[in-house]
N, CA, C and O atoms as a DFTB+ gen file, in Angstrom:
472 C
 N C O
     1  1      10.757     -12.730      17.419
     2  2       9.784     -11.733      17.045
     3  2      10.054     -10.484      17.884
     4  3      10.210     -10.525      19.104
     5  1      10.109      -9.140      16.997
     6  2      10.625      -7.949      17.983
     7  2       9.389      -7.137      17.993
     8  3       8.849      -6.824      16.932
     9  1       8.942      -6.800      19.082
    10  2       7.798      -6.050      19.121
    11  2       8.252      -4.757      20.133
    12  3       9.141      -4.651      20.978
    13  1       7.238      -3.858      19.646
    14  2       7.522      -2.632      19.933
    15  2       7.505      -2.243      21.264
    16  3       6.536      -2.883      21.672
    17  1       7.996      -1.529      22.353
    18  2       7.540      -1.512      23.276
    19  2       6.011      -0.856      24.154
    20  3       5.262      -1.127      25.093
    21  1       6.220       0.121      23.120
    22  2       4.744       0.851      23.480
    23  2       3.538       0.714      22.493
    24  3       2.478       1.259      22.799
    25  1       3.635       0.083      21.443
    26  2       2.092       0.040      20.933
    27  2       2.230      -1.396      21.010
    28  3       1.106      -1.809      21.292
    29  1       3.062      -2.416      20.901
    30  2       2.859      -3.823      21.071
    31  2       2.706      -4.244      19.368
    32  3       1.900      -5.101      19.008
    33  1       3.534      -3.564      18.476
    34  2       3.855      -3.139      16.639
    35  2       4.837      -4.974      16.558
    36  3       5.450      -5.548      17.457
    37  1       4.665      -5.275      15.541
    38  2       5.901      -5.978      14.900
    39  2       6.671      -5.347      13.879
    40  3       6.519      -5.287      12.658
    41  1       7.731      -4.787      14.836
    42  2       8.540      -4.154      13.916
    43  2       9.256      -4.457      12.422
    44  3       9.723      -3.507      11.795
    45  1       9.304      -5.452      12.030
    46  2      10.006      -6.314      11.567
    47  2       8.835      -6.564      10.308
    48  3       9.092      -6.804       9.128
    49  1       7.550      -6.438      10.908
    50  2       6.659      -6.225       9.743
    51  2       6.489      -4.879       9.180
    52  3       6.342      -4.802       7.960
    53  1       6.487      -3.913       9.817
    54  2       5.922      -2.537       9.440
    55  2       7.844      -1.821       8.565
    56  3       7.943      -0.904       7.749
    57  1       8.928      -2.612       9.117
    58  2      10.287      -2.672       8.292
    59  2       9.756      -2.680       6.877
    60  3       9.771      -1.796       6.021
    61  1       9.089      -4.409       6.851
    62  2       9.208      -4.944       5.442
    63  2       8.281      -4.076       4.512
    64  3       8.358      -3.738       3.331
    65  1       7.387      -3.855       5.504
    66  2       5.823      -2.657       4.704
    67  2       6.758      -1.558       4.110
    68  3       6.988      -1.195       2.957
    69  1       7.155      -1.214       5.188
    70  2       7.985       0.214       4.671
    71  2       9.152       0.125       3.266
    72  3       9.530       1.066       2.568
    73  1       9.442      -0.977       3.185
    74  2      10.569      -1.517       2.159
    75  2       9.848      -1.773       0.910
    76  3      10.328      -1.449      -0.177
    77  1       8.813      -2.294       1.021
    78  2       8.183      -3.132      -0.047
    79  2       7.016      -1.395      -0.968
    80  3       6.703      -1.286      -2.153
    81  1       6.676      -0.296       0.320
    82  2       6.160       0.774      -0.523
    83  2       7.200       1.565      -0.908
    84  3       6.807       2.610      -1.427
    85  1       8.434       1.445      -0.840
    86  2       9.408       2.225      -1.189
    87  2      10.013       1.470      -2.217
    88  3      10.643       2.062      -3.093
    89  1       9.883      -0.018      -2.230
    90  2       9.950      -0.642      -3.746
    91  2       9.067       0.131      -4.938
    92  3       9.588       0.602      -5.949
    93  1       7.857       0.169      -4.683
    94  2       7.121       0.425      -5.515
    95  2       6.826       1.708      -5.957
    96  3       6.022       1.808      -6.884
    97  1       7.429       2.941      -5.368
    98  2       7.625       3.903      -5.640
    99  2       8.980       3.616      -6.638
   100  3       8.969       4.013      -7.803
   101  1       9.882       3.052      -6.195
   102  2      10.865       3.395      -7.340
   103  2      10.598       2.477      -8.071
   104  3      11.513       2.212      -8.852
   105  1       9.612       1.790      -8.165
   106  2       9.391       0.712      -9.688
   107  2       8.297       1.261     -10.423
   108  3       7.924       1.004     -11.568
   109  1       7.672       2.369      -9.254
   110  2       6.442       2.982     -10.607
   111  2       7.127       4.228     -11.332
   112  3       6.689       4.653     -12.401
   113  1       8.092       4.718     -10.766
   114  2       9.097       5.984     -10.963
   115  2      10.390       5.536     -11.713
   116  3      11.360       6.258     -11.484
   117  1      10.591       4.529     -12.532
   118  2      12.360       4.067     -12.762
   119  2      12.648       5.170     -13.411
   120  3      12.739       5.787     -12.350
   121  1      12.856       5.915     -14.137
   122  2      13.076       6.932     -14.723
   123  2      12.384       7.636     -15.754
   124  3      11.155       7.576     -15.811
   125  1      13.137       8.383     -16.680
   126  2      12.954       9.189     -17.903
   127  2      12.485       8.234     -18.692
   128  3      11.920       8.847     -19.598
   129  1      12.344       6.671     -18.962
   130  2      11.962       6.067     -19.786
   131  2      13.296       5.601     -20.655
   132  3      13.738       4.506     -20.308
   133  1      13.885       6.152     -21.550
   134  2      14.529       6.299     -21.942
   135  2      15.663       5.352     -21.541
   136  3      16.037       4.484     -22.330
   137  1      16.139       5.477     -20.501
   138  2      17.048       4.646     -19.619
   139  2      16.661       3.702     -18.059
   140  3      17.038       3.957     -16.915
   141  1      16.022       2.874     -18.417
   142  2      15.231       2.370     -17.359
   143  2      15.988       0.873     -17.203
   144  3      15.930      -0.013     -18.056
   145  1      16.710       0.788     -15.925
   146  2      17.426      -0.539     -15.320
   147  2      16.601      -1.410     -15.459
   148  3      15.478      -1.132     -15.041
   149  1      16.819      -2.865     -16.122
   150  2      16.147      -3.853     -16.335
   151  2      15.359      -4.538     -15.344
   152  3      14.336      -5.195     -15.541
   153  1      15.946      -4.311     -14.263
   154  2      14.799      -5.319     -13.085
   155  2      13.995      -4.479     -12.697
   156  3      13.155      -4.979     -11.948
   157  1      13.825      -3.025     -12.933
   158  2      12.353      -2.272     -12.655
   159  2      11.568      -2.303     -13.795
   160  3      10.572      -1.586     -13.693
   161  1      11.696      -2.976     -14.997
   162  2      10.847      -3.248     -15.662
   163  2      10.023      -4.624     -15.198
   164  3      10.299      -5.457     -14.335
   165  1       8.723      -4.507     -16.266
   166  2       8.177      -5.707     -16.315
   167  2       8.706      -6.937     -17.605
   168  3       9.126      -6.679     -18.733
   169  1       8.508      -8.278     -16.971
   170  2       8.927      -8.874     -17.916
   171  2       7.606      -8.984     -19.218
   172  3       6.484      -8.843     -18.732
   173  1       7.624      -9.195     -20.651
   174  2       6.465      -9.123     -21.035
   175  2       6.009     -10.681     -20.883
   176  3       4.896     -10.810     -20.373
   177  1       6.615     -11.764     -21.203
   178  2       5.826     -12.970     -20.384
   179  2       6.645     -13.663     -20.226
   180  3       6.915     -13.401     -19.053
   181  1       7.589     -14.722     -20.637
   182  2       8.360     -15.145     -19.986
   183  2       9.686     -15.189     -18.553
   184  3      10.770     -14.961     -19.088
   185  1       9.780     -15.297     -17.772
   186  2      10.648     -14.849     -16.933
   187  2       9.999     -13.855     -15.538
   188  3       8.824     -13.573     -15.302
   189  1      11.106     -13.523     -14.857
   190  2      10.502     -12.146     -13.682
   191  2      11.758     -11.513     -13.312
   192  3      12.903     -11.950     -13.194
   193  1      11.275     -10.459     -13.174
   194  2      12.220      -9.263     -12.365
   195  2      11.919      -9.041     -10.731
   196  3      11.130      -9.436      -9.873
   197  1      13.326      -7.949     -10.902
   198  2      12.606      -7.453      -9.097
   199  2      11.008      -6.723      -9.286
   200  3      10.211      -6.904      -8.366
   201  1      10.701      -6.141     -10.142
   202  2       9.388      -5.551     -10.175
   203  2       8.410      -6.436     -10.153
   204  3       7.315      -6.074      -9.722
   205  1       8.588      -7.688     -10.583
   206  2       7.249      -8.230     -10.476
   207  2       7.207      -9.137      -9.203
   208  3       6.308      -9.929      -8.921
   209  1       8.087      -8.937      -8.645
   210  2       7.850      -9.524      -6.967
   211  2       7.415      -8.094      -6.369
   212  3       7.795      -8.188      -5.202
   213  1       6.817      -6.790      -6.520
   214  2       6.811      -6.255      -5.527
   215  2       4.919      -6.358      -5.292
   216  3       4.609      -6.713      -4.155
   217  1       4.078      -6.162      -5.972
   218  2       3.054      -6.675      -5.812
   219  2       2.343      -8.034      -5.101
   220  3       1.137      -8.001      -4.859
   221  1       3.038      -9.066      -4.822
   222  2       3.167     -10.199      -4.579
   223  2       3.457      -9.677      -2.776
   224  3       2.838      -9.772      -1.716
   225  1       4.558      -9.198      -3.170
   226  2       4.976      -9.228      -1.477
   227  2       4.255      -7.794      -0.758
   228  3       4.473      -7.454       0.405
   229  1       3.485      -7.156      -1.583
   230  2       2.596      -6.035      -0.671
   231  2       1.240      -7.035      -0.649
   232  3       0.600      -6.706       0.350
   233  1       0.768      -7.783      -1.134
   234  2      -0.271      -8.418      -0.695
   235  2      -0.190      -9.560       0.304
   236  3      -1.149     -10.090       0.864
   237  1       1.408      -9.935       0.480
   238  2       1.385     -11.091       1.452
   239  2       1.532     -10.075       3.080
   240  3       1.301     -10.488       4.216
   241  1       1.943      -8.813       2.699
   242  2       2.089      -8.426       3.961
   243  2       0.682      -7.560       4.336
   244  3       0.480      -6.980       5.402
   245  1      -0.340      -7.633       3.048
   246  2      -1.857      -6.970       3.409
   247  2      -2.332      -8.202       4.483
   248  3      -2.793      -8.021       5.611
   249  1      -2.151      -9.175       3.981
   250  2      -2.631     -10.120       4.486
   251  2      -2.446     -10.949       5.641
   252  3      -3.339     -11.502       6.284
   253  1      -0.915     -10.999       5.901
   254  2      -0.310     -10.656       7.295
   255  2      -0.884      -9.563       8.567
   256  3      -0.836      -9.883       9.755
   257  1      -1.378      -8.349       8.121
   258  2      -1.618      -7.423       9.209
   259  2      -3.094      -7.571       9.314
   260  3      -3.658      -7.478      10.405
   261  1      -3.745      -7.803       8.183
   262  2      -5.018      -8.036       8.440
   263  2      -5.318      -9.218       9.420
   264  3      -6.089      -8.924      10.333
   265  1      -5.002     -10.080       9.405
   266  2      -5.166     -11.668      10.332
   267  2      -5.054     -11.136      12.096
   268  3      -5.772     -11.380      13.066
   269  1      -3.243      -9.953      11.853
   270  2      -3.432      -9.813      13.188
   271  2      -4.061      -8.791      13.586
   272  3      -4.537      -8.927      14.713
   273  1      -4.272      -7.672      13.016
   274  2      -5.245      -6.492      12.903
   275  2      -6.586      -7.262      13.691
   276  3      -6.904      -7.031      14.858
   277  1      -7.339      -8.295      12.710
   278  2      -8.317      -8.825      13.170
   279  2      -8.488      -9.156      14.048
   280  3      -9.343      -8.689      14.801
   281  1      -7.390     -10.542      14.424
   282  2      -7.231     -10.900      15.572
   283  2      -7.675     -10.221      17.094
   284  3      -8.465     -10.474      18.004
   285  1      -6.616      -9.173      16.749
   286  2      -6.308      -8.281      18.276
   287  2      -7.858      -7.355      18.211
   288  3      -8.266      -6.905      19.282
   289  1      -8.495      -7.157      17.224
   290  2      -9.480      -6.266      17.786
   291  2     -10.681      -7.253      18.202
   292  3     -11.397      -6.789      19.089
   293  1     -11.080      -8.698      17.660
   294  2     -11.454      -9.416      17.968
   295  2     -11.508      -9.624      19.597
   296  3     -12.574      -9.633      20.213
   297  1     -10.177      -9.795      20.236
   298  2      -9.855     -10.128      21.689
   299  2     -10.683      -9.102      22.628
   300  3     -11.086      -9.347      23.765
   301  1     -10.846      -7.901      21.904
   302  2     -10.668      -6.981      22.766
   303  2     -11.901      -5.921      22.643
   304  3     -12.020      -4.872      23.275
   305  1     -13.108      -6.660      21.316
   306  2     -14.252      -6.088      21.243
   307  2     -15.219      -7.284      22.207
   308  3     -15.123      -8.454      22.577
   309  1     -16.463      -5.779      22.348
   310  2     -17.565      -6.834      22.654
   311  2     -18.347      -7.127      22.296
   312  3     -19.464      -7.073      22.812
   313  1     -18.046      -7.548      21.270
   314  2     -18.995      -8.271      20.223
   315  2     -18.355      -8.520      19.003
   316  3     -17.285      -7.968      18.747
   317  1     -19.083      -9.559      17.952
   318  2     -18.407      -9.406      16.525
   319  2     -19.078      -8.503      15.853
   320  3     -18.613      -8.292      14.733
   321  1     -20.422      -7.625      16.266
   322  2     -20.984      -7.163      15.416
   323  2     -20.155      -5.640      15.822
   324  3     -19.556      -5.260      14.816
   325  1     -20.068      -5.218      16.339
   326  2     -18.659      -4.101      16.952
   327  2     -18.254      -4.300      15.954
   328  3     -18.945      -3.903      15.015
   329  1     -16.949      -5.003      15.638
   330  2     -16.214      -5.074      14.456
   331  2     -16.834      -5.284      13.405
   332  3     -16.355      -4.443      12.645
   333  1     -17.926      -6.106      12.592
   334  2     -18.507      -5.620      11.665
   335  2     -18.817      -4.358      11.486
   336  3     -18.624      -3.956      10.338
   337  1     -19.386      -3.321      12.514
   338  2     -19.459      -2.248      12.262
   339  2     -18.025      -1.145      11.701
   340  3     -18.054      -0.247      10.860
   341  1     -16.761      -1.686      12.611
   342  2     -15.738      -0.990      12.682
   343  2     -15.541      -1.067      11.227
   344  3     -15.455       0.021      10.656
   345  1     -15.432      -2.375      10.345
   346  2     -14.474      -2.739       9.480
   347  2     -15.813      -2.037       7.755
   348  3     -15.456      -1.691       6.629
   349  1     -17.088      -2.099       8.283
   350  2     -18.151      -1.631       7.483
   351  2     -17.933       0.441       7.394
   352  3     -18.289       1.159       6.460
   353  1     -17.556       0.682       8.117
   354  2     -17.135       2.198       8.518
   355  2     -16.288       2.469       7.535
   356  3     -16.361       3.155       6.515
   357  1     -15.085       1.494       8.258
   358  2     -13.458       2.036       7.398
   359  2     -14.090       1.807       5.740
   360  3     -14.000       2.753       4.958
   361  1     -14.610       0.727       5.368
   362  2     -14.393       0.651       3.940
   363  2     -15.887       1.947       3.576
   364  3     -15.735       2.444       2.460
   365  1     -16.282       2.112       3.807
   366  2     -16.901       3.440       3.147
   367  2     -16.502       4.484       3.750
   368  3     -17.379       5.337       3.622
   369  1     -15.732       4.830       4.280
   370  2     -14.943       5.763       4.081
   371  2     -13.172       5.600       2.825
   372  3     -12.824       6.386       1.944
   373  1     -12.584       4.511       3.210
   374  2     -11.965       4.347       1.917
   375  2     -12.537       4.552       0.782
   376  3     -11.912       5.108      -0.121
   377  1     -13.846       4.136       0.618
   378  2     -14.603       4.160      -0.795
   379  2     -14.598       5.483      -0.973
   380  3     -13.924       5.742      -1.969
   381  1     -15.237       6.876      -0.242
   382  2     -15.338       7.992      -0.437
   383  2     -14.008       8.725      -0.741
   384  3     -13.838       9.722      -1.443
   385  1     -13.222       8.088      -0.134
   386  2     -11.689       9.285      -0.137
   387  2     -11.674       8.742      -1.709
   388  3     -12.077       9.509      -2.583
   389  1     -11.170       7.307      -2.088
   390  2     -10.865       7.072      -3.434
   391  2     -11.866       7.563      -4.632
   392  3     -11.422       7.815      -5.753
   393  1     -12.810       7.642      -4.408
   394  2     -14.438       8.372      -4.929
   395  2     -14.072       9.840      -4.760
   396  3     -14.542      10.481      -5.700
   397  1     -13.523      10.464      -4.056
   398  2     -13.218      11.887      -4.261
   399  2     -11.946      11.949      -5.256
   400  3     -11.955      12.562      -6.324
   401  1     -10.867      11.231      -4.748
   402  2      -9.626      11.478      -5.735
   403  2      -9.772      10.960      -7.133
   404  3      -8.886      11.055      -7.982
   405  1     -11.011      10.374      -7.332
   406  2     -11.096       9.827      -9.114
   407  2     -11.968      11.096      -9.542
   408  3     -12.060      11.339     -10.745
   409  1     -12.715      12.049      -8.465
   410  2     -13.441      13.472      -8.794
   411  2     -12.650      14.522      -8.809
   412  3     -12.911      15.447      -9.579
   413  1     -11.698      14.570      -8.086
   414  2     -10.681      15.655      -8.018
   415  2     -10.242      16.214      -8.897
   416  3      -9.986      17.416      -8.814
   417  1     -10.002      15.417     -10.128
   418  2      -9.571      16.437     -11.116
   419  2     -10.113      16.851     -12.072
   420  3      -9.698      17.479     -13.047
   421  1     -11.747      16.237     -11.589
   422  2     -12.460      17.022     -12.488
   423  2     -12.763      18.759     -11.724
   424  3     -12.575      19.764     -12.410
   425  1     -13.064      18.817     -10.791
   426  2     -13.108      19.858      -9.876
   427  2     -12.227      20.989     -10.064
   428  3     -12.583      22.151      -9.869
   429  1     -10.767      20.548     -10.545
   430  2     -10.066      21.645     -10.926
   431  2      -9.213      21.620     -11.985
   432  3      -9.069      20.447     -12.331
   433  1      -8.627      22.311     -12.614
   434  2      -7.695      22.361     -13.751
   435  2      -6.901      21.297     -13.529
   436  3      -6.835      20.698     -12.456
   437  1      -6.195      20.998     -14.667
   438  2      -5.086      20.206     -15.249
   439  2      -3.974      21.037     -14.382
   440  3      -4.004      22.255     -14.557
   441  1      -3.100      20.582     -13.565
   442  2      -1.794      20.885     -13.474
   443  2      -0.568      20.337     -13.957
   444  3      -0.456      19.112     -14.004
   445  1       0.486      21.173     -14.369
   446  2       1.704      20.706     -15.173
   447  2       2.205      20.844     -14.442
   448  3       2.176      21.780     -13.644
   449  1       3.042      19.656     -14.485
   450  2       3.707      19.137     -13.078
   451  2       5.499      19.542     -13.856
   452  3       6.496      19.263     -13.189
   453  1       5.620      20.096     -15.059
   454  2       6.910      20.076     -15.805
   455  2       7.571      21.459     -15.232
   456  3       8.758      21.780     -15.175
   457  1       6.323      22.210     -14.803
   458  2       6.768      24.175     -14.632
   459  2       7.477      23.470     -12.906
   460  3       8.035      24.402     -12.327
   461  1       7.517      22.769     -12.463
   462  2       8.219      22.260     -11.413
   463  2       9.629      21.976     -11.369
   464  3      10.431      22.240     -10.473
   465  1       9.823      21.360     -12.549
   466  2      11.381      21.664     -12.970
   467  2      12.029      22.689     -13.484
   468  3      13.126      22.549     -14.024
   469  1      11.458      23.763     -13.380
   470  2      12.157      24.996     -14.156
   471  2      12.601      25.648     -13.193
   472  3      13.219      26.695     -13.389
């Protein structure tokens, strides 16, 4: 296990994090449509591709950091209700940011994202 020297990180996890959202950028992005490499598609039911392992393996590694996430703040609060509070915080604030970005575009015009390629 390689851990970081100064935050005390598993590198080796925050690697695979980093691999597995850069999967999924190029599996939500494969191309023009038109010409799209077969393992960034989905299969329609029989069988699997590389795309349909990438969901799978961003939730095994949600679930990985959460345990030790927990863990370590556990050790090191004083109290559990501390961390109930901490973890009651973060998710309404997640709720609001995602609650703003589903408002956002009502707030302002449509942008064409095509005058970007010209």
């Amino acid at each position: 296990m390689i851990l970081s020297r100064t935050v005390g990180r598993l590198v080796s996890l925050d690697a695979f994090r980093g691999a597995v959202i850069a999967c999924m950028i190029l599996v939500n992005n494969p191309g023009n449509g038109e010409h799209v490499y077969s393992q960034l598609g989905h299969v329609e039911w029989h069988g699997w591709t590389f795309a349909d392992l990438i969901a799978p393996s961003f939730l095994w590694v949600i679930g990985v950091t959460t345990v030790l996430s927990l863990s370590r703040r556990l050790e090191n609060a004083p109290s559990h209700l501390s961390v109930l509070k901490h973890l009651l915080k973060r998710a309404l604030v997640l709720y609001l940011v995602g609650l703003g970005l589903a408002v956002f575009p009502i707030l302002l015009p449509p942008f064409d994202f095509s005058v970007l390629g010209k």
